[in-house]
C-alpha positions as a Python dict, from the first residue, in 0.01 Angstrom:
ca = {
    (1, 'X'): (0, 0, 0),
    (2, 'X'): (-327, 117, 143),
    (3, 'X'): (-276, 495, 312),
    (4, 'X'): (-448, 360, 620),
    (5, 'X'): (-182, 137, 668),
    (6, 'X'): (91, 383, 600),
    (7, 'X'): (17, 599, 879),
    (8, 'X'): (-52, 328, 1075),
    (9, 'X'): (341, 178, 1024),
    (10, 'X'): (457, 542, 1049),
    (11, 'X'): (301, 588, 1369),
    (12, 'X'): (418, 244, 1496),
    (13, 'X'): (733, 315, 1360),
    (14, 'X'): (764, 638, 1566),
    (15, 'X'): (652, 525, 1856),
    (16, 'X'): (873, 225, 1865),
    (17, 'X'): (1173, 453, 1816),
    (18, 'X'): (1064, 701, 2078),
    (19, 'X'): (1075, 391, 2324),
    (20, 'X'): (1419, 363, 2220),
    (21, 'X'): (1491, 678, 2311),
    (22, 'X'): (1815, 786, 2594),
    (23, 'X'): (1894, 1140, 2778),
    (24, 'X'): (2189, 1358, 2666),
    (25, 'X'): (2251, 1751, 2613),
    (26, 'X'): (2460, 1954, 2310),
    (27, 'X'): (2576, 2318, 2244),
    (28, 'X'): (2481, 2428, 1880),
    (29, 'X'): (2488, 2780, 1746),
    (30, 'X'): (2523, 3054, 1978),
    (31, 'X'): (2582, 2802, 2228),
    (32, 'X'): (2894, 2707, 2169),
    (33, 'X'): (2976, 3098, 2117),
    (34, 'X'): (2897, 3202, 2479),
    (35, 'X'): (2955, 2855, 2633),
    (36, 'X'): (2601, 2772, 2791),
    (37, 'X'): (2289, 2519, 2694),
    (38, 'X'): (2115, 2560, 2393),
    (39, 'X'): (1804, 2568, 2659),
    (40, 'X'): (1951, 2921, 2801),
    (41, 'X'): (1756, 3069, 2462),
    (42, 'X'): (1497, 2760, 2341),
    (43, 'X'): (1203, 2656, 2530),
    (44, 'X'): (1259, 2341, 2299),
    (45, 'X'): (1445, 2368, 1968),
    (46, 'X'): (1407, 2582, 1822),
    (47, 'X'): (1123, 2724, 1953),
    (48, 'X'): (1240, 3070, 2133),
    (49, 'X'): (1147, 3087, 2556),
    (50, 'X'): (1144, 3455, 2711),
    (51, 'X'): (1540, 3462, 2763),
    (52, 'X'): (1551, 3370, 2386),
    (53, 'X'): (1311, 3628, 2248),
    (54, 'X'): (1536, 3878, 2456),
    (55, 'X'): (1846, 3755, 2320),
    (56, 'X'): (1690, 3873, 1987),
    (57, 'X'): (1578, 4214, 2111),
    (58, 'X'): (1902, 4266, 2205),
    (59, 'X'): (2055, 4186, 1858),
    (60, 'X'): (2116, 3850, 1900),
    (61, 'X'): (2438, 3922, 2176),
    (62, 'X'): (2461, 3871, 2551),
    (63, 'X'): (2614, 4180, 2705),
    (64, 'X'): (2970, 3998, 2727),
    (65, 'X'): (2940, 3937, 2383),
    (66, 'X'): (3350, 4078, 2343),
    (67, 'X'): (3472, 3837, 2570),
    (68, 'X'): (3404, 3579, 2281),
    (69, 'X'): (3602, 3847, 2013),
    (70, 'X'): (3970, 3770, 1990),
    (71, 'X'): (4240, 3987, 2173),
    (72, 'X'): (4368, 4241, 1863),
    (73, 'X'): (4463, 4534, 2076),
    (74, 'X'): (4279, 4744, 1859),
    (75, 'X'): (3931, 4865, 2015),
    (76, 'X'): (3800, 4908, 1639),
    (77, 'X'): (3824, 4563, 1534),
    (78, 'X'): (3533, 4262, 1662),
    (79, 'X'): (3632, 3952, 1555),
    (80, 'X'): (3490, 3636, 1673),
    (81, 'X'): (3747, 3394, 1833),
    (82, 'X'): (3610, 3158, 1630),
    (83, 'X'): (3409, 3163, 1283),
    (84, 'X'): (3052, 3113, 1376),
    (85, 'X'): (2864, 2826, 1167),
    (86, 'X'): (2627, 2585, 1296),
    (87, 'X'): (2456, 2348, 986),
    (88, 'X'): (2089, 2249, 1056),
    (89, 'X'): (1974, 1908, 859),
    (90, 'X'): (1636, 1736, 864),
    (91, 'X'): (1551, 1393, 737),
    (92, 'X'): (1196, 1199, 705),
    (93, 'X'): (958, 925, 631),
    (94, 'X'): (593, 1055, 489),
    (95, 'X'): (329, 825, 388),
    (96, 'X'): (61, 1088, 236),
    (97, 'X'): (-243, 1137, -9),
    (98, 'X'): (-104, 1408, -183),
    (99, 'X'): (-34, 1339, -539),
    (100, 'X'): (91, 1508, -779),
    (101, 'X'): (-178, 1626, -1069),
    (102, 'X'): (-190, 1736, -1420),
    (103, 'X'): (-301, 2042, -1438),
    (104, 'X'): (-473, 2010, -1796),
    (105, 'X'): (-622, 1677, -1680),
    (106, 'X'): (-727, 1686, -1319),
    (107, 'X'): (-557, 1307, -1370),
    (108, 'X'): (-274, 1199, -1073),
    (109, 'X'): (90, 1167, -1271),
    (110, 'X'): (295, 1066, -908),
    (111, 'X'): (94, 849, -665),
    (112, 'X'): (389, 748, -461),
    (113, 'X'): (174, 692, -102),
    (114, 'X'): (517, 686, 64),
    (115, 'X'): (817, 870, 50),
    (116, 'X'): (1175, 878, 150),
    (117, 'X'): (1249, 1256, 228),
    (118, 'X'): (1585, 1248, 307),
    (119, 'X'): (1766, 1511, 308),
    (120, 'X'): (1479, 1741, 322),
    (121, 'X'): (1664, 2005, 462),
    (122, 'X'): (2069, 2112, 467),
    (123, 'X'): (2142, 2413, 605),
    (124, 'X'): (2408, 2641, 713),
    (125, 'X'): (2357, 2942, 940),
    (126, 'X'): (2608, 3233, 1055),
    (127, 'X'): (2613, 3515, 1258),
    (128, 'X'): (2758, 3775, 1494),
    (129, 'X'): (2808, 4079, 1656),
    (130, 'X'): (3024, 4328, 1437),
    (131, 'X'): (3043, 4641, 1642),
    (132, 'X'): (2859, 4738, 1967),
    (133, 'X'): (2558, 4823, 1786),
    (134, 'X'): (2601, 4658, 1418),
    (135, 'X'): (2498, 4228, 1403),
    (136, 'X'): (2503, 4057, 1089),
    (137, 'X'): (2295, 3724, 1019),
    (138, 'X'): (2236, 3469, 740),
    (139, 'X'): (2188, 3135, 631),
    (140, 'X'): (2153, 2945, 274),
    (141, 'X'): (2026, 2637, 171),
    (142, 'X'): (2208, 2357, -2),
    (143, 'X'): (1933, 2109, -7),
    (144, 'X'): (1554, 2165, 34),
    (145, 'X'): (1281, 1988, -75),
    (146, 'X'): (1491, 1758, -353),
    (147, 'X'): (1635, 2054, -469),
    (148, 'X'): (2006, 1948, -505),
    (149, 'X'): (2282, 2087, -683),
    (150, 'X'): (2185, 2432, -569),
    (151, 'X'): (2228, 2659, -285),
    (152, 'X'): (2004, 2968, -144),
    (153, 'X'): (2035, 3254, 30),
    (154, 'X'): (1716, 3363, 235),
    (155, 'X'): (1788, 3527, 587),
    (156, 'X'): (2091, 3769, 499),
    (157, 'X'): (2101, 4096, 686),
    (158, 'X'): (2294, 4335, 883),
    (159, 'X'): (2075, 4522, 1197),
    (160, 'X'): (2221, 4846, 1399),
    (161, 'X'): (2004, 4842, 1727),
    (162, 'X'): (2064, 5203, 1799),
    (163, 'X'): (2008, 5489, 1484),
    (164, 'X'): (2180, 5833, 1612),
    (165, 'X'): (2161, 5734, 1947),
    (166, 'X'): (1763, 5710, 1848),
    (167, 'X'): (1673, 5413, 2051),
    (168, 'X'): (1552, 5291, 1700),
    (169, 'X'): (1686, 5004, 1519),
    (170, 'X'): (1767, 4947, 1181),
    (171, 'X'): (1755, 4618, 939),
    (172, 'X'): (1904, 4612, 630),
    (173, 'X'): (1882, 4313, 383),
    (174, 'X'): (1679, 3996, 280),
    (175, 'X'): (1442, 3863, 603),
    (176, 'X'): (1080, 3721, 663),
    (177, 'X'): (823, 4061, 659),
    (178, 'X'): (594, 3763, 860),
    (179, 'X'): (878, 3760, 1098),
    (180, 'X'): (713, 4062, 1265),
    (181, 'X'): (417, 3826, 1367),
    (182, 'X'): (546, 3498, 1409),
    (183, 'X'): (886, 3366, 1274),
    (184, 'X'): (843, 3057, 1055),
    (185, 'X'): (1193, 2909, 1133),
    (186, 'X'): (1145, 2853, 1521),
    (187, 'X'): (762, 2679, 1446),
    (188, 'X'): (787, 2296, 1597),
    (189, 'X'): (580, 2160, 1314),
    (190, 'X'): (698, 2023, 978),
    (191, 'X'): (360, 2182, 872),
    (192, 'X'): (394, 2531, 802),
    (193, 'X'): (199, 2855, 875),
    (194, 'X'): (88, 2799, 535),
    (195, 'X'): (-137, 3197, 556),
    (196, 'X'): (205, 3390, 495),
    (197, 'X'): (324, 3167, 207),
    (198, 'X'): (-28, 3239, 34),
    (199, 'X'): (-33, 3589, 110),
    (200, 'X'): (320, 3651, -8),
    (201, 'X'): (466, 3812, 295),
    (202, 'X'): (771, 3552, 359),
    (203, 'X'): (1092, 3680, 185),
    (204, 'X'): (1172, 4006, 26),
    (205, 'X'): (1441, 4275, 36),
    (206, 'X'): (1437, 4630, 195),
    (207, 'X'): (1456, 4731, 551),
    (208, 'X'): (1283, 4771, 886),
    (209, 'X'): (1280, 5041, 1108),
    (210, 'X'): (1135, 4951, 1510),
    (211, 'X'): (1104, 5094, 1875),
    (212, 'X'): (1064, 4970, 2161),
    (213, 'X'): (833, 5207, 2393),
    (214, 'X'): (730, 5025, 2705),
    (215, 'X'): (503, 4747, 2621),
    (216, 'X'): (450, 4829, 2295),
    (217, 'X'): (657, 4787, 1993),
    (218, 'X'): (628, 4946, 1709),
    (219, 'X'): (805, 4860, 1323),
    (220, 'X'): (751, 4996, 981),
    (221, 'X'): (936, 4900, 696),
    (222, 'X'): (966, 4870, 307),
    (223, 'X'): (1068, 4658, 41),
    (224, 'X'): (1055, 4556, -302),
    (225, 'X'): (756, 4327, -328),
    (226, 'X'): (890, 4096, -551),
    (227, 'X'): (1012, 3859, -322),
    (228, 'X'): (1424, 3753, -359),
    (229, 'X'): (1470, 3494, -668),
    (230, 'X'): (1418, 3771, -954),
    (231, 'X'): (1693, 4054, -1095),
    (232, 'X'): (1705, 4205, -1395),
    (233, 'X'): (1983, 4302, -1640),
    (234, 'X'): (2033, 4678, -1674),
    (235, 'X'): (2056, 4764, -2062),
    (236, 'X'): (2027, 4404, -2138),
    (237, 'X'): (1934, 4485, -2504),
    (238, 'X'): (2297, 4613, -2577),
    (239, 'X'): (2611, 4527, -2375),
    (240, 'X'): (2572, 4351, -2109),
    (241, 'X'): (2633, 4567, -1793),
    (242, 'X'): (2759, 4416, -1470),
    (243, 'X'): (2536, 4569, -1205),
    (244, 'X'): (2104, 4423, -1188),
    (245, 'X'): (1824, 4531, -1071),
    (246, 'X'): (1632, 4332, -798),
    (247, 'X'): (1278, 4518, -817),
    (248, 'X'): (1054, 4567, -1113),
    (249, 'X'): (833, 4844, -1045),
    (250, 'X'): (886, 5182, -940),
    (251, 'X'): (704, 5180, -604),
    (252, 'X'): (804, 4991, -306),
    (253, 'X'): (587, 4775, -56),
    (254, 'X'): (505, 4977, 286),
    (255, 'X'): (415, 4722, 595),
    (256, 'X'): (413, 4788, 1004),
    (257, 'X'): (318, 4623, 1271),
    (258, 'X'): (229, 4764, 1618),
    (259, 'X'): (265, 4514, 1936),
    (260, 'X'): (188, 4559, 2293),
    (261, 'X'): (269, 4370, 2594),
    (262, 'X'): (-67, 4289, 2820),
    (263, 'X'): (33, 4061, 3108),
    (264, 'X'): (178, 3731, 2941),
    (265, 'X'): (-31, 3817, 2614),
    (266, 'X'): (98, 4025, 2366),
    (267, 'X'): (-117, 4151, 2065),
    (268, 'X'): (-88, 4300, 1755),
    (269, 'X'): (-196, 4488, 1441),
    (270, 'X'): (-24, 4428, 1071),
    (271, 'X'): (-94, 4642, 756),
    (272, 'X'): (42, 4615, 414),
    (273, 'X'): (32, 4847, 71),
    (274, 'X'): (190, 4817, -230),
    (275, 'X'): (222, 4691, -582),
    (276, 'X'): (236, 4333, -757),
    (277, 'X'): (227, 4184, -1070),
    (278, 'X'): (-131, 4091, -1184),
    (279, 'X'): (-206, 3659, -1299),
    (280, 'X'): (-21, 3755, -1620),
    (281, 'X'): (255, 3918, -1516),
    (282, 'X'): (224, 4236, -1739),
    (283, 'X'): (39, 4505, -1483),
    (284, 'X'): (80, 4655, -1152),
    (285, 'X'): (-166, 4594, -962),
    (286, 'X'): (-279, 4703, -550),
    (287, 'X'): (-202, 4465, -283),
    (288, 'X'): (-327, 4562, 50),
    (289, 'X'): (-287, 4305, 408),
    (290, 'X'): (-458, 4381, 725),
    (291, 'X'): (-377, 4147, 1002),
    (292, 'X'): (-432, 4063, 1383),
    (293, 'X'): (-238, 3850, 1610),
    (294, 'X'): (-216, 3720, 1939),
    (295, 'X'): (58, 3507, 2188),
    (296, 'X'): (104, 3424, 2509),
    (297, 'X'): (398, 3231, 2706),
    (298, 'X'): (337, 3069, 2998),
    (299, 'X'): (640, 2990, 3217),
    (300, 'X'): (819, 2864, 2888),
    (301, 'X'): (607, 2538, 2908),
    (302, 'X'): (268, 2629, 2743),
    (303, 'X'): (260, 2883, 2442),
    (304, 'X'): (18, 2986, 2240),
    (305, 'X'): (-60, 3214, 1920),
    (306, 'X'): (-302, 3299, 1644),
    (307, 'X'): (-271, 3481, 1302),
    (308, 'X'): (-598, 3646, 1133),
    (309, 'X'): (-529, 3804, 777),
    (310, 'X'): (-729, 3975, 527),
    (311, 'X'): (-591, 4054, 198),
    (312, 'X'): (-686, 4271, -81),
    (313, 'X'): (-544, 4225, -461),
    (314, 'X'): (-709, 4449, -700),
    (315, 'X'): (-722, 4389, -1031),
    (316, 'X'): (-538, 4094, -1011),
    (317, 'X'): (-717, 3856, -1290),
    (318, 'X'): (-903, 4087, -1441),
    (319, 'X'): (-881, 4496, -1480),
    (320, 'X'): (-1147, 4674, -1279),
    (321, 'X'): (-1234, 4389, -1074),
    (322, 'X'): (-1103, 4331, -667),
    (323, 'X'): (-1022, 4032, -485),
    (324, 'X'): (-1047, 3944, -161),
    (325, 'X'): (-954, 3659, 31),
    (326, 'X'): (-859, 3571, 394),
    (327, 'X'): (-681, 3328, 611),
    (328, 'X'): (-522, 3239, 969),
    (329, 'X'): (-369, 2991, 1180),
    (330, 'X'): (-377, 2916, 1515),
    (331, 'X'): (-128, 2688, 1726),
    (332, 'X'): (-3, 2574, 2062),
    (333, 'X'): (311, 2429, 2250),
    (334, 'X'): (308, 2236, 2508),
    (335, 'X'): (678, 2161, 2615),
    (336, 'X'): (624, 1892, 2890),
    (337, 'X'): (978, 1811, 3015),
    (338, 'X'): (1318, 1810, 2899),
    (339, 'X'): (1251, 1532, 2637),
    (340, 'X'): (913, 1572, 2529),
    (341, 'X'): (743, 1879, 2375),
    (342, 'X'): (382, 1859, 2177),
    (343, 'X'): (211, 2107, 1915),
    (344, 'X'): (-100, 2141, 1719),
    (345, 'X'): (-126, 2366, 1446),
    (346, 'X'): (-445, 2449, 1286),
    (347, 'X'): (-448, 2625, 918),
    (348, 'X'): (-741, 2786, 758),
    (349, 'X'): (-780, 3006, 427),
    (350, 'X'): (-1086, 3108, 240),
    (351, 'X'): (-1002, 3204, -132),
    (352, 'X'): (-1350, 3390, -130),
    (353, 'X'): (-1345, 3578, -479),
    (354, 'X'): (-1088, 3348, -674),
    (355, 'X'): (-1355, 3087, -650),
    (356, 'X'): (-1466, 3012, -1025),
    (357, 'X'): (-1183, 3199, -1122),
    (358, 'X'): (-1040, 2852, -1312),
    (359, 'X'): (-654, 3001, -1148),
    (360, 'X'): (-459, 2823, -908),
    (361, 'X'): (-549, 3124, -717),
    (362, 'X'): (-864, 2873, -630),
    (363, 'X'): (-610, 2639, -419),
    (364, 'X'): (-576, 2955, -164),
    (365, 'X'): (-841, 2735, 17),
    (366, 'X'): (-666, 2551, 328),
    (367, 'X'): (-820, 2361, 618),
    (368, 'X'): (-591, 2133, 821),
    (369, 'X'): (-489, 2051, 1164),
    (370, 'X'): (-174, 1901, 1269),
    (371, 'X'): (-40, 1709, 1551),
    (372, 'X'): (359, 1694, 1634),
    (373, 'X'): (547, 1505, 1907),
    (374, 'X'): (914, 1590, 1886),
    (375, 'X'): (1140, 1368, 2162),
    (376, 'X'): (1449, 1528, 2196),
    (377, 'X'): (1754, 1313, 2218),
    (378, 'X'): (1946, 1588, 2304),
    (379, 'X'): (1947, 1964, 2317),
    (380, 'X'): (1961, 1987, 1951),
    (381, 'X'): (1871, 1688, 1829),
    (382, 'X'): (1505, 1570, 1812),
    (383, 'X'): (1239, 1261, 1632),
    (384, 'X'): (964, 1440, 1456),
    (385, 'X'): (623, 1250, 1473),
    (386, 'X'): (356, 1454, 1296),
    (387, 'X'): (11, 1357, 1155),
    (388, 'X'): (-182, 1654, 935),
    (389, 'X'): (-543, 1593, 872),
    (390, 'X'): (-734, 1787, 529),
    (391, 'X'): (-1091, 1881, 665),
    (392, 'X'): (-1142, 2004, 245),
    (393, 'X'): (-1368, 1801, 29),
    (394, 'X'): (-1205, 1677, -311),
    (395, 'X'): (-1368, 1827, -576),
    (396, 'X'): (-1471, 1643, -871),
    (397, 'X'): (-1315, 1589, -1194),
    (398, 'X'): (-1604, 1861, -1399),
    (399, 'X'): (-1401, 2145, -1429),
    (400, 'X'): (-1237, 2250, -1772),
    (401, 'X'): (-952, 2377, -1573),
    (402, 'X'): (-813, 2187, -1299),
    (403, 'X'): (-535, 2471, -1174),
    (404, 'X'): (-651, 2552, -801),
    (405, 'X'): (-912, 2230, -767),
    (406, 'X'): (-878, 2024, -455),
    (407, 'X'): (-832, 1693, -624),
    (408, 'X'): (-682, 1552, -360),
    (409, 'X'): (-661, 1504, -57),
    (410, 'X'): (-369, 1650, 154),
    (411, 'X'): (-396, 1381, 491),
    (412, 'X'): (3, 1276, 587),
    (413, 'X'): (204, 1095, 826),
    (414, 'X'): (590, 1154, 871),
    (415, 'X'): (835, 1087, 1077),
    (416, 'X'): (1227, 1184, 1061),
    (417, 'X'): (1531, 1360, 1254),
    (418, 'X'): (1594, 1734, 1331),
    (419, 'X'): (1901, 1812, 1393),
    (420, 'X'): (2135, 2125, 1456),
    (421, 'X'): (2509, 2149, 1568),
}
């Protein structure tokens, strides 16, 4: 089948279904915790409005959060009435241009122009207030992507909103360091802020320290660089022990963000230091990120933001030499009514000295814009509609190494169900 007429049945098929469509409301998550709308906390799911991004500040509780603990008699003891899981699942139709391509060859080895994605995404999600100060979140995977017969853990942390009496809060555990900027999980796009997957700044382990002053927030934080999937035996040349290690390096990862408040616009300023493995994995090598990034929320109907970031990896490829690259993105929301809510996205990266580098450190190079109409059937239940456009030119077949070349095109179509309960 001809791509052109793939997205043209996917966007038939979407629209058709929309038409379809009927009214209704749910209570997922927190909702059905403290009893109200899952609108009380999402402009649309599961993007955050203003009552939602406070709900976080406040460490995810409402301030009669122990009215939804059970009755113990026993003021030490918090115990949710009931325990709180909500599963999120996601299911789609793509027609795309994508393929999937040797790397020794340059030559296509899967050019399926349509795919059945379903499920793309199982999920279940947990948390609560422990204490008056102490919240605990997490969620794993049991399907992503294909990936069956597994299950990971990514968000998995415990937060104390007050240090001492400080005013300063405290999280401990695995999380997002790009959450600081922009949280991945509430974007309204399948496409996804694809900057902080190149740049390596999604998950890790270590801890954040932040304070509110005013307008302006202010985090700093540290952690192991080596994102969450490795651990290491300890004395695994003689018996085995039963503890690991999760870093590799003696030095952790520094990063902080400062944010301030400006009228319905907040900006901010990101840095980043510390250590990663170089293309072969055997030296340490200096990573630095500088970043800038603005939002703005309109009446919980129009919101806006933008990511600039500029990264440094010395000595990456080869000893003695730097490498810099840089990248953004840039999106809206436009939440219309109670049913409809629209989004473009628009991703750009420049891989800048990894060009001729013959690495897949050449396929840093991203420049797309997406369009998403989401219809929600209810609250927490929504059809996905999403077109993504490549603006790169496919390189030719020349090159004696074909591991970053653009040698195809990345144009899709998709439609499919998001749901959450």
């Amino acid at each position: 089948m001809k791509y052109s007429v793939v997205v043209a049945s996917a966007l038939a098929l979407s629209l058709l279904i929309i038409s379809l469509a009927e009214t209704a409301m749910a209570i997922p998550a927190f909702a059905r915790q403290y009893q109200t709308s899952c609108t009380t906390c999402h402009a649309a799911f599961p993007r955050l409005n203003e009552f939602g991004e406070e709900f976080v500040a406040s460490n995810y509780r409402m301030p009669d959060w122990r009215d939804t603990t059970i009755d113990a008699s026993d003021d030490l003891l918090a115990l949710p009435r009931n325990v709180p899981l909500s599963i999120r699942a996601q299911a789609y139709f793509q027609g795309r241009a994508g393929k999937v391509v040797d790397p020794a060859t340059g030559i296509a080895t899967n050019a399926a122009d349509t795919d059945f994605q379903s499920p793309y995404l199982i999920k279940l999600l947990s948390s609560a207030p422990l204490s008056d100060h102490i919240t605990y979140y997490f969620y794993g995977i049991f399907a992503e992507k294909g990936g069956n017969l597994e299950t990971i853990i990514e968000d998995a942390w415990f937060r104390h909103d007050d240090l001492f009496g400080s005013g300063i809060g405290l999280m401990l555990g695995q999380f997002q360091v790009s959450d600081l900027m922009f949280p991945r999980e509430t974007r309204l796009t399948f496409q996804d802020l694809i900057a902080y997957r190149m740049a390596g700044i999604t998950y890790d382990r270590g801890v954040i320290l932040d304070r509110g002053l005013g307008p302006i927030d202010i985090a700093i934080g540290a952690v192991n660089g080596n994102g969450i999937e490795q651990n290491f035996k300890i004395n695994s040349p003689g018996f085995q022990r039963p503890d690991r290690l999760f870093d590799n390096d003696s030095r952790k990862t520094g990063f902080g963000r400062i944010g301030v408040d400006i009228g319905p616009v907040n900006i901010g300023a990101f840095g980043l230091w510390g250590k990663q493995k170089d293309n072969g994995g055997t030296r340490d090598t200096i990573k630095r990120i500088g970043g800038v990034d603005a939002s703005g929320n309109y009446n919980d109907e129009l919101l806006w933001f933008a990511q600039f970031l500029w990264n440094a990896w010395d000595d990456f490829i080869v000893s003695g030499q730097n490498y810099r690259w840089y990248g953004g993105f840039a999106g809206i929301d436009y939440i219309l009514d109670d049913h409809w809510a629209f989004s473009t996205l628009y991703n750009y990266a420049d891989s800048r000295d990894f060009k001729a580098t013959g690495t897949v450190y050449e396929g840093i190079d991203v420049n797309s814009l997406t369009f998403t109409a989401s219809y929600y059937f209810m609250r927490n239940v929504k059809l996905v509609a999403e077109v993504n456009a490549d603006f790169l030119g496919r390189e030719p077949l020349t090159a004696t190494s074909f591991e970053g070349q653009h040698l195809t095109k990345e144009h899709y179509a998709l439609i499919g169900l998001d749901a959450a309960f």
